[in-house]
N, C-alpha and C positions, 0 to 999 in steps of 0.2 A: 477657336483661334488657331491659325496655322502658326508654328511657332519657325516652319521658314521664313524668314523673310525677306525679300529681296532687296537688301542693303547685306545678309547675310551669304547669298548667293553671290550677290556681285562679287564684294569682298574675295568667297572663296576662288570663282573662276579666276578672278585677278592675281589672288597667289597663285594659282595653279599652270597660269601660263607663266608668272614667273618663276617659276620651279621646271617647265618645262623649257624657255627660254636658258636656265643656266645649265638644263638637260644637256639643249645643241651644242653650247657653249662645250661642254666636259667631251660631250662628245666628238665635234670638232678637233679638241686638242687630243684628243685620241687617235684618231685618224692620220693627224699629222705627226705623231709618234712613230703609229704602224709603219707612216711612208719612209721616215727617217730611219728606224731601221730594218726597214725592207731598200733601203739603198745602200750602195757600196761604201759610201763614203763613210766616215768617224761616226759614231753616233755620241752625241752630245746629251746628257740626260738633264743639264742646269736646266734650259732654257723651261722643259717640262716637266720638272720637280718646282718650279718658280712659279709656273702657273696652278701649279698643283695647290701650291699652299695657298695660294690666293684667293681659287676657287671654295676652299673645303669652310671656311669664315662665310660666306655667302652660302654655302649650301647648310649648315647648321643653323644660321637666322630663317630660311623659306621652310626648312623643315622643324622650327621648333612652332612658328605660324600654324602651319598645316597637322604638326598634333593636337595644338588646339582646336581647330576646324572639326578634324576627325572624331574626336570626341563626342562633337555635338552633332556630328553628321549621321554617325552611326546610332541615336538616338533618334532620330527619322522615321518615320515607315516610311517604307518601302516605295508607298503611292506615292508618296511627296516626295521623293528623293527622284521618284521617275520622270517627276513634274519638270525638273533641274536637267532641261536637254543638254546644258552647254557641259556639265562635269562628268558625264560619264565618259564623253569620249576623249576628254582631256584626259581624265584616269587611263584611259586602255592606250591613249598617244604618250604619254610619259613610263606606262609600262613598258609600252614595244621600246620606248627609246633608250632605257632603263638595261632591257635584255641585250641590245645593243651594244652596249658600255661594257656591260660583262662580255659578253661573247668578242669583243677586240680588245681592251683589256686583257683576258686571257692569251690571248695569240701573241701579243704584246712581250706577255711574263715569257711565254715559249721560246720569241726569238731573243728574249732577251739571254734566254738561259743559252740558246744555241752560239751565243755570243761571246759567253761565260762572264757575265754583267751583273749577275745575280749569286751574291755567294751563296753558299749551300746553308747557310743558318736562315736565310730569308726565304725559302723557299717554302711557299701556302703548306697549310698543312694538309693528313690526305682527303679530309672530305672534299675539299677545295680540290685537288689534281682529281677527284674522278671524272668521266668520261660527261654523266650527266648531272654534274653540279650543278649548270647554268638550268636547265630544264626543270631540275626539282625544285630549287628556287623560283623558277617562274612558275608551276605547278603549286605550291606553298602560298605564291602572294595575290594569284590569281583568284584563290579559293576567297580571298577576304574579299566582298561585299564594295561593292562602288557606292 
């Protein structure tokens, strides 16, 4: 008996786009951060602290989901997991968009600091400021098994 089943598949593609869906979403307000203060004008941090908090309540419900998923996904072989065309490249489109977030994020925290927005108590610790943070983390979470 395959213990995939396709109510369990469904299911998981379903969270998976909705966890990629709140991907765009975070990412989006990232972007629009970046532009704000990559212009001259005021930069105003409410608007995107407001969507922050609002965001972080939905991203702990899709990802408490998806540890569950995980779980029993990783309990799979291999063969049957390969069977599941629709989540691996959900997995590898939520990673790239995941590296994304980090790497503007980060430029984010930079201009922020060139701004002096950022007091110096809040500022990442140093594994965070090295050069290849974002790389080693995606090397690290790459290595875990789709």
């Amino acid at each position: 008996m395959n213990p995939l089943t396709n109510e369990f598949t469904a299911d998981m593609v379903m969270e998976l786009q909705a966890y990629a869906a709140l991907c765009d979403e975070i990412f989006n307000l990232t972007v629009r951060e970046s532009q704000a203060l990559s212009s001259p004008e005021a930069y105003e941090p409410k608007e995107f602290n407001e969507k922050r908090n609002e965001l972080l309540p939905r991203m702990d419900g899709v990802m408490a989901q998806l540890r569950h998923r995980r779980i029993f996904w990783q309990q799979i072989s291999p063969s049957d997991r390969e069977r599941c065309e629709q989540v691996k490249p959900l997995f590898h489109n939520i990673q790239n968009q995941l590296m994304k977030i980090l790497t503007l994020d980060r430029e984010n925290q930079q201009a922020m600091l060139r701004r002096g927005l950022v007091p110096v108590r809040h500022l990442p610790s140093a594994p965070v400021r090295t050069a290849n943070f974002v790389a080693n983390v995606y090397q690290r979470n790459a290595a875990t098994p789709a």
